[in-house]
C-alpha positions in Angstrom: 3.3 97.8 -38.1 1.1 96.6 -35.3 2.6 93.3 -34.9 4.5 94.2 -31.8 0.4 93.9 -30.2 -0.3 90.4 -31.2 2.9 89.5 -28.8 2.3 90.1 -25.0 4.8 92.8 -23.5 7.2 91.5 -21.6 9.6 93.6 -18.8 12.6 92.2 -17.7 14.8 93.4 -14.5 17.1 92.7 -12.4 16.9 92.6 -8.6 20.4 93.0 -6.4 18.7 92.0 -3.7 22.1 92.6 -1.7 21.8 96.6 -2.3 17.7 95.6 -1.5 19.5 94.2 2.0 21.7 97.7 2.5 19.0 100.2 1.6 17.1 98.5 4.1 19.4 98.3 7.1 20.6 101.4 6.4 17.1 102.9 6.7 16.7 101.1 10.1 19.7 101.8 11.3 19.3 105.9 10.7 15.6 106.1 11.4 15.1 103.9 14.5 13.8 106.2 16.9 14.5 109.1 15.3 13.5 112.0 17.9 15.6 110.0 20.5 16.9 111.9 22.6 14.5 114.8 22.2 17.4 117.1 22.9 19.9 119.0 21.1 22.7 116.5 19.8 26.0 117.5 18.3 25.9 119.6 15.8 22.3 120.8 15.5 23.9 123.1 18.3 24.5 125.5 15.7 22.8 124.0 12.3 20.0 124.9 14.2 20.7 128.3 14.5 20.3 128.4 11.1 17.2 126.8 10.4 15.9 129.2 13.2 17.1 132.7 11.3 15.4 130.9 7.6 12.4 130.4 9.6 12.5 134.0 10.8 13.1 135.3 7.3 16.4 136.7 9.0 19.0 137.7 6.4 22.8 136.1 7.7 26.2 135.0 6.2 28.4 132.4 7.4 31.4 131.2 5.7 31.0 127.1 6.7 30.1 126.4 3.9 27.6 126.8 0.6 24.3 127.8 2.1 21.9 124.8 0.2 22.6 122.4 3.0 21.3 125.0 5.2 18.2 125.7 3.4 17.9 121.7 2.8 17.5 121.4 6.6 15.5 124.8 6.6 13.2 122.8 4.6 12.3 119.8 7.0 11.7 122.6 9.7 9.2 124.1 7.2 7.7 121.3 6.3 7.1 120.0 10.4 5.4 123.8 11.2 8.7 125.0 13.0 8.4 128.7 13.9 12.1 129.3 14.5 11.4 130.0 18.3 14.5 127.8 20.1 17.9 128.9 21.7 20.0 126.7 20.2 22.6 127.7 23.4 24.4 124.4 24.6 24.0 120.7 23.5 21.7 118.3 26.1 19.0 121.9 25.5 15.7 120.0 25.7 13.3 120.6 22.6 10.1 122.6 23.3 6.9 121.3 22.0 7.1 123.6 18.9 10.3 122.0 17.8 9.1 119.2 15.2 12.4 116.8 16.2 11.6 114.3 13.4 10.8 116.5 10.4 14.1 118.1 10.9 16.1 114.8 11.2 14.8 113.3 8.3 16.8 114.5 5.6 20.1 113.8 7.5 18.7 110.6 8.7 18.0 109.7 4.5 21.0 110.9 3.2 23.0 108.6 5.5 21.0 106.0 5.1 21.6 105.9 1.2 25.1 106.6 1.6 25.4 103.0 2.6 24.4 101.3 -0.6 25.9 104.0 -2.6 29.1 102.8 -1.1 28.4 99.5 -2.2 27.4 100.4 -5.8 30.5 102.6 -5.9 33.0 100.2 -5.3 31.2 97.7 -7.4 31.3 100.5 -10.0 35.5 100.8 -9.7 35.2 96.8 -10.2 36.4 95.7 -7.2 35.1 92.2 -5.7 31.5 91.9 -4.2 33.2 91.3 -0.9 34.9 94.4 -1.3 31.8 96.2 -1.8 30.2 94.4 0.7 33.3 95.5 3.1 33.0 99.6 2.0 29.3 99.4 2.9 29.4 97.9 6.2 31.8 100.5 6.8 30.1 103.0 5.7 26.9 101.5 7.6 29.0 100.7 11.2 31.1 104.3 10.7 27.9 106.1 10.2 26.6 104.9 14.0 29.5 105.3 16.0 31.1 108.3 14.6 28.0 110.5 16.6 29.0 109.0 20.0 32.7 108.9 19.4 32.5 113.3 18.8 29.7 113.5 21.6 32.9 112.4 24.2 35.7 115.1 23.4 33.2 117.7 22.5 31.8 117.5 26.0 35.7 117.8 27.2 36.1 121.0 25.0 35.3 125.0 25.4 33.8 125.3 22.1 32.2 121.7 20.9 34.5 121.2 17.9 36.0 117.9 18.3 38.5 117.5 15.2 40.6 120.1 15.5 41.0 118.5 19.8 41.8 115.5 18.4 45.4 114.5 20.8 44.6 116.8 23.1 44.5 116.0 26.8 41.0 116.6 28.5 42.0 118.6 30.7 42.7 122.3 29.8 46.4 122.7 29.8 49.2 125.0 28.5 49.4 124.3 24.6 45.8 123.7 24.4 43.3 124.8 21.7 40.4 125.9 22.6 37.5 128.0 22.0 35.7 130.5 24.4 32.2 130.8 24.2 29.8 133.7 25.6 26.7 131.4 26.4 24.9 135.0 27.8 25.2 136.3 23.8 22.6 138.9 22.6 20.7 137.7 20.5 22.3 134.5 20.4 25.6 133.1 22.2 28.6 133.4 20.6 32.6 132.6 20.5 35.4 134.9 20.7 37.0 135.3 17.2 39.4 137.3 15.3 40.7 137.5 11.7 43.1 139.2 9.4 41.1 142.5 9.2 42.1 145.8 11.6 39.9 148.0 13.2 39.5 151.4 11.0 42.2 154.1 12.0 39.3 156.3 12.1 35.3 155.6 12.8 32.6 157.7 11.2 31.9 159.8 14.1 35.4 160.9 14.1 36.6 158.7 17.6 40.3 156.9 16.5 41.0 153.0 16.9 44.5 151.3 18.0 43.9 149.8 14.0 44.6 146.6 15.5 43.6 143.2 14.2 39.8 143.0 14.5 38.1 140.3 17.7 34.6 139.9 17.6 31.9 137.4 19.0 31.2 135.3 15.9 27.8 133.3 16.1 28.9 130.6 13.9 31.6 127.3 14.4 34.4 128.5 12.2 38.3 128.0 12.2 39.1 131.6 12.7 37.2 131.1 16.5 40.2 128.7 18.0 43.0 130.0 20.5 46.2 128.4 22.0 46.6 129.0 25.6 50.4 129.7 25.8 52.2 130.2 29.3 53.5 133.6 29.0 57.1 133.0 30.7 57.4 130.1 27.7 57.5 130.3 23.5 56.2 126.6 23.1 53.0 126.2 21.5 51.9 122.7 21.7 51.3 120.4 25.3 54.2 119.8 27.1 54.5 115.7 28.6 53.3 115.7 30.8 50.7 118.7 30.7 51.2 121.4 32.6 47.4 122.4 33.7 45.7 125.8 33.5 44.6 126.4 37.0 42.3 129.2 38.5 44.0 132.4 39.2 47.1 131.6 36.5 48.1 134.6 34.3 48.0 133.1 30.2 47.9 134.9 27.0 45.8 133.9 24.5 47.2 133.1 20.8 44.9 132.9 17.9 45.4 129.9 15.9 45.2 131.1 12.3 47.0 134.5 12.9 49.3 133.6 15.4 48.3 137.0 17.3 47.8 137.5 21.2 44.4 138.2 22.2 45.2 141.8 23.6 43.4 145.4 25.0 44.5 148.9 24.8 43.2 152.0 26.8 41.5 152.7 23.7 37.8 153.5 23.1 35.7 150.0 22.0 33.8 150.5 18.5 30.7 150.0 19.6 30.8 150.6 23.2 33.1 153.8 23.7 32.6 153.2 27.5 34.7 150.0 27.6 38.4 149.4 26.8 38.8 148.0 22.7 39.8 144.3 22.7 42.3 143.3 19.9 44.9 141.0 18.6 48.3 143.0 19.1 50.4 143.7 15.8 53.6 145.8 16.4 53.3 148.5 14.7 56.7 150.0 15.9 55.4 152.7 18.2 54.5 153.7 22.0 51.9 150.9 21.8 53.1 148.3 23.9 50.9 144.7 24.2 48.9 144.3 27.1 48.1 140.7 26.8 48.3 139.1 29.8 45.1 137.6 31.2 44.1 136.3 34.7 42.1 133.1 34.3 
């Protein structure tokens, strides 16, 4: 039974040394000076925000999407000593010394990285050519570098810093485009004008009456419900006329939202939460003396 001792051990493997190559380029391609620029790039503009309420032990919801990414980059702020104590307010911010720039890069940095030879084995998987492979990773690898600066451009052009929903848009603010608005002088935080399907109560709990129009808030978070079509009132088009007509100072619009398809309105109607100011809605025709006053005086 002990045979197998009197015959040395021996371990084979095999070495692809061309995933070797990948994993390795793909590593110096992601974390090559890192905390360059020590600024705030993209979209740690508001992934940051996050990390900042985890570190604060502040409770939130967001609808982007499932909240383990989050807490994944939580986690490199954790582990780098970050106190949560930025405003994450525009992209260019410069870091304070308390923000550890490198410990909350990492994991993105790694995961991209990896996705480069993972391309590779993929494709090999589906049995498709080595040069294929080969092809899907460089892609993957090239994609990965340029796809950063390509979305810095237009989302320098736009209100709100979203850059795929632009896409085809002209860079200059015109009739027919979509934008977002953003409050940068937010409490606590700065956030964009947004709306969605739900209506203001008919009644509050201290007794005051709403219009029960469709709910607008200032929403924290990057999120489809915060995008607007600026529509020339005299006009029912929706999209960018050629050429674009441009929004100029002083030009009366209304404001559309783009998943409701409602004007961004106000009624001389009590706010919810500041009964000295006028309520700010999106207008649904209910039928009665209510008439929309949506017109707005850039």
């Amino acid at each position: 039974m002990l045979g197998f001792l009197k015959r040395p051990v021996v371990v084979t493997t095999d070495i692809n040394l061309n995933l070797v190559a990948l994993t390795g380029v793909g590593l110096l391609s992601r974390l090559w000076q890192l905390t360059y620029p020590r600024a705030v790039v993209f979209d740690e503009v508001y992934y940051g925000q996050y990390i900042s309420f985890y570190m604060k032990r502040i409770f939130f919801l967001d609808d982007s999407g499932p909240p383990f990414g989050h807490m994944l980059l939580a986690l490199g702020g954790y582990l780098g000593g970050f106190d949560g104590n930025f405003l994450w307010n525009r992209i260019g911010a410069e870091y304070s010394s308390n923000v550890p720039v490198w410990s909350l890069r990492l994991l993105p940095a790694l995961a991209g990285a990896l996705s480069v030879p993972m391309a590779y084995q993929i494709v090999s998987e589906l049995h498709f050519s080595h040069c294929a492979a080969m092809g899907a990773a460089l892609l993957m690898l090239i994609g990965k570098n340029w796809a950063p600066a390509y979305s810095w451009y237009p989302s320098g052009k736009n209100l709100g810093g979203l850059a795929r929903i632009t896409q085809g848009q002209p860079l200059e603010v015109a009739f027919g485009s979509q934008v977002t608005l953003r409050s940068v002088f937010g409490k606590p935080i700065p956030c964009w004008l947004h709306s969605h399907q739900n209506t203001y109560p008919m009644m509050y709990e201290n007794g005051r009456g709403s219009s029960h129009q469709q709910q607008v808030t200032c929403y924290p978070f990057k999120d489809v419900n915060n995008w607007w079509i600026i529509k020339d009132p005299g006009r029912h088009q929706l999209v960018v006329s050629n050429p674009p007509r441009p929004v100029r100072h002083g030009d009366i619009v209304q404001l559309v939202h783009g998943m409701t398809t409602r004007l961004l309105n106000t009624h001389d109607v009590a706010a919810p939460l500041s009964p000295h100011s006028q309520e700010v809605s999106c207008y649904i025709d209910y039928n009665i003396s209510m008439p929309a006053q949506s017109l707005w005086r850039l």
